[in-house]
C-alpha positions as CSV (number, residue, x, y, z in Angstrom):
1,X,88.6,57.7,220.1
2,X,91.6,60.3,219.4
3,X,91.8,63.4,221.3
4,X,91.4,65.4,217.6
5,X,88.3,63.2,217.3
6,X,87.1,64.3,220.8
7,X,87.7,68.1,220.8
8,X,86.2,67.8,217.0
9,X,83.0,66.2,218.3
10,X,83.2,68.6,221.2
11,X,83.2,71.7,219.1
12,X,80.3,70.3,216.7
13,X,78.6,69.9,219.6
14,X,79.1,73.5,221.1
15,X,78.3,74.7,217.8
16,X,74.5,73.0,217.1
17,X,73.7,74.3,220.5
18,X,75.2,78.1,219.8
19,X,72.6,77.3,216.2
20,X,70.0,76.4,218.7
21,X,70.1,79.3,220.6
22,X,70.4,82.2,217.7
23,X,66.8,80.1,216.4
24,X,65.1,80.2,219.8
25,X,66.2,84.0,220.1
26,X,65.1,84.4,216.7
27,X,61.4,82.7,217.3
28,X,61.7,85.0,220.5
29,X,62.2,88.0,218.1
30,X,58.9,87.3,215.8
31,X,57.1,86.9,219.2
32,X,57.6,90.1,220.3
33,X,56.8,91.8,216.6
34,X,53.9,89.9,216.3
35,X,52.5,90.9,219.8
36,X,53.8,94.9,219.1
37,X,52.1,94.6,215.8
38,X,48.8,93.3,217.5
39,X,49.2,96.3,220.3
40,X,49.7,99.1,217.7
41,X,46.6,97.8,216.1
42,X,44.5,97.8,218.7
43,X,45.9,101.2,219.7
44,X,45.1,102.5,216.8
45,X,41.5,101.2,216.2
46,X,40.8,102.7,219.5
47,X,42.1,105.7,218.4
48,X,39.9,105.9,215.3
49,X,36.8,104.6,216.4
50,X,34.4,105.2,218.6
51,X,31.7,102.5,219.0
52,X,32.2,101.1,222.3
53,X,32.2,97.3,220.0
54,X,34.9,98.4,218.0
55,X,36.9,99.9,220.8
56,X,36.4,96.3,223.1
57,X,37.9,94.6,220.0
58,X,40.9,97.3,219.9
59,X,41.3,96.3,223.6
60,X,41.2,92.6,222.4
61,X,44.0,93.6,219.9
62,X,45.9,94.7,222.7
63,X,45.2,92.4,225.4
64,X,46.5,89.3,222.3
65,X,49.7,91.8,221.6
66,X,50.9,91.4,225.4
67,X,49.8,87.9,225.9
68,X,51.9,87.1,223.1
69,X,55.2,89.4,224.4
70,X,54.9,87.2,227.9
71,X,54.4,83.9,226.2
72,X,57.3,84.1,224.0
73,X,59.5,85.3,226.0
74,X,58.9,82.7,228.9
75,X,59.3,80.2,226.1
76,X,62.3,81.7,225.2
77,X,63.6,81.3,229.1
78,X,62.2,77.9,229.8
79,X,63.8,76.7,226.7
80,X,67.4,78.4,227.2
81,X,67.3,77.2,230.5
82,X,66.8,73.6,229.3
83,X,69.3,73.9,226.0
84,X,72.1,75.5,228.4
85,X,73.0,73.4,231.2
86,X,76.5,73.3,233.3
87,X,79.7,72.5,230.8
88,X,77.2,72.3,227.8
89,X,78.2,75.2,225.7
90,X,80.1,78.3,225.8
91,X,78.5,81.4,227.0
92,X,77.3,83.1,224.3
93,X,76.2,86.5,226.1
């Protein structure tokens, strides 16, 4: 193969990982709005109710919102530290 070939393949290369990387931070984003949205619900129907069965499901709300903030974002980890090895990519941060 010529070298244009080489540094062209190269560069398509760098590029679908960079593409990779924006949709795993992306998937990371709607993680963490998902699991705010869940916590701010749960705050709130604690807030504005008082039966102590409504108030455990407010708790439940929350308890869903934060597992899904620490899933997602140790997804996001595991998988950059998989997509991004040694002389793979550029750094994009």
């Amino acid at each position: 193969m010529p070298k244009d070939q080489l540094e062209l393949a190269q560069e398509r290369t760098d590029l679908a990982v960079e593409r990779t990387i924006f949709a795993a931070e992306r998937t990371l984003l709607s993680y963490w709005r998902t699991g705010l949205a869940f916590g701010g619900a749960g705050a709130v129907i604690i807030k504005f109710f008082s039966q102590p069965i409504v108030i455990a499901g407010g708790g439940a709300f929350i308890v869903v919102g934060m597992g899904l903030l620490v899933y997602g974002t140790v997804q996001f980890i595991v998988f950059r530290k998989r997509i991004i090895k040694p002389g793979t990519a550029k750094n994009t941060q």
